[in-house]
N, C-alpha and C positions, 0 to 999 in steps of 0.2 A: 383788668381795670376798664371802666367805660366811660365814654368822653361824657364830660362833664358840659352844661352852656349855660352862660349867663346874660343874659342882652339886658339887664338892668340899667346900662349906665351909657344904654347907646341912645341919643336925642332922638325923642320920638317911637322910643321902642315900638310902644305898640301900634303905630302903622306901618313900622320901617321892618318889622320881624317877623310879623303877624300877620295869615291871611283870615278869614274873617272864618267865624266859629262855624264848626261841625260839629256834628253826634262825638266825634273823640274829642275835642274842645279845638284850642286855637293851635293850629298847625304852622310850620314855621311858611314865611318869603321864601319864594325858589335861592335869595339870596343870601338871605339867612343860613337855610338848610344847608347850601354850597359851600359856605366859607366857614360854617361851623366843622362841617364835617370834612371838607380841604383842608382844615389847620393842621393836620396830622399829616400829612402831605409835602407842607411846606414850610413844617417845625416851626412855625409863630403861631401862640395860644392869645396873645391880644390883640387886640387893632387901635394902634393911638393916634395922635397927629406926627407925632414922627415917623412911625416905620408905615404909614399905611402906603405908601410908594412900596415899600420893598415888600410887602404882602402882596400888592397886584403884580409887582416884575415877577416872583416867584410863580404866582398863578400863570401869567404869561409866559415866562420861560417853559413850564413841564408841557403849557397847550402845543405850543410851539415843536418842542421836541417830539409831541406825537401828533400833529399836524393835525389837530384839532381844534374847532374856535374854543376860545375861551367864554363863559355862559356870563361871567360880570364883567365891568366896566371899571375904570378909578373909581368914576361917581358912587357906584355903588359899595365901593370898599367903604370910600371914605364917609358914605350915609352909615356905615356899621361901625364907625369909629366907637369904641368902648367895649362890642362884643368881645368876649372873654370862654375860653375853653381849659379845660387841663394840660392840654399839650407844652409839652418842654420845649423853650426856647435854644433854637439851634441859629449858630451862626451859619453868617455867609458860606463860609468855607466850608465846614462841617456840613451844612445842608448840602451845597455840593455836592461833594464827596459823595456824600451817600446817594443825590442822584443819579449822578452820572458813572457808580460804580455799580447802578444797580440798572440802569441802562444798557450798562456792556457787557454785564451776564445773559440778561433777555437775547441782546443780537447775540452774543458768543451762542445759545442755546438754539435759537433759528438756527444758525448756520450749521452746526454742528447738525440737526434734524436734515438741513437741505444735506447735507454732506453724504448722510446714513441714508439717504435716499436715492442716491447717484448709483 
C-alpha cells in the first residue's frame, strides 16, 4: 500500500504545502514532505487542533532519541493542521512500544556486532 496525502483542508494549502511549480509540477514544503511522510513514523495520519502537540512531541521524542535536530517547529505543525495521510492511528502507548522496542533491537544488534568483533 502507499501513503496516501491530502493538504486539502490545511488553511492556506497552497502556500503552506507548496513550493512553487517545476517541470514535474508543484512539489510539496520541505514541511509538508516531512510530516507527510513522518506520519508513518509516529502512527498519527492527521494533524488537528487537538493532537497537533502530540504530533510535534512525537517528532521530537524519536529526534531526540537519535540525537538529531528536529527539521520542524510546533509552528509549523500547527500551520499543517488538516493535513491528512493513510496512516493508522496509534496510541500513546502502542506507539511506544513499538518505538522503543524497535530501539533496543538496533542497540542489542550493535553490540552483539561490537561483541563478534572482540
Amino acid at each position: 500500500m502507499s501513503l496516501t496525502v491530502d493538504t486539502r483542508s490545511v488553511e492556506n494549502y497552497k502556500t503552506v504545502c507548496y513550493k512553487e511549480k517545476t517541470e514535474e509540477g508543484y512539489p510539496y514544503s520541505d514541511s509538508t514532505y516531512y510530516l507527510a511522510f513522518a506520519s508513518m513514523a509516529i502512527g498519527i495520519g492527521k494533524i488537528t487542533k487537538k493532537n497537533y502537540g502530540e504530533v510535534y512531541f512525537r517528532h521530537m521524542f524519536l529526534h531526540s532519541m537519535n540525537k538529531t535536530p528536529c527539521p520542524i517547529t510546533l509552528q509549523d505543525v500547527k500551520n499543517h493542521i488538516g493535513l491528512e495521510t493513510n496512516v493508522a492511528f496509534e496510541t500513546r502507548g502502542r506507539w511506544k512500544n513499538r518505538i522503543v522496542d524497535g530501539h533496543m533491537k538496533t542497540l542489542a544488534y550493535y553490540i552483539r556486532k561490537e561483541m563478534n568483533a572482540l
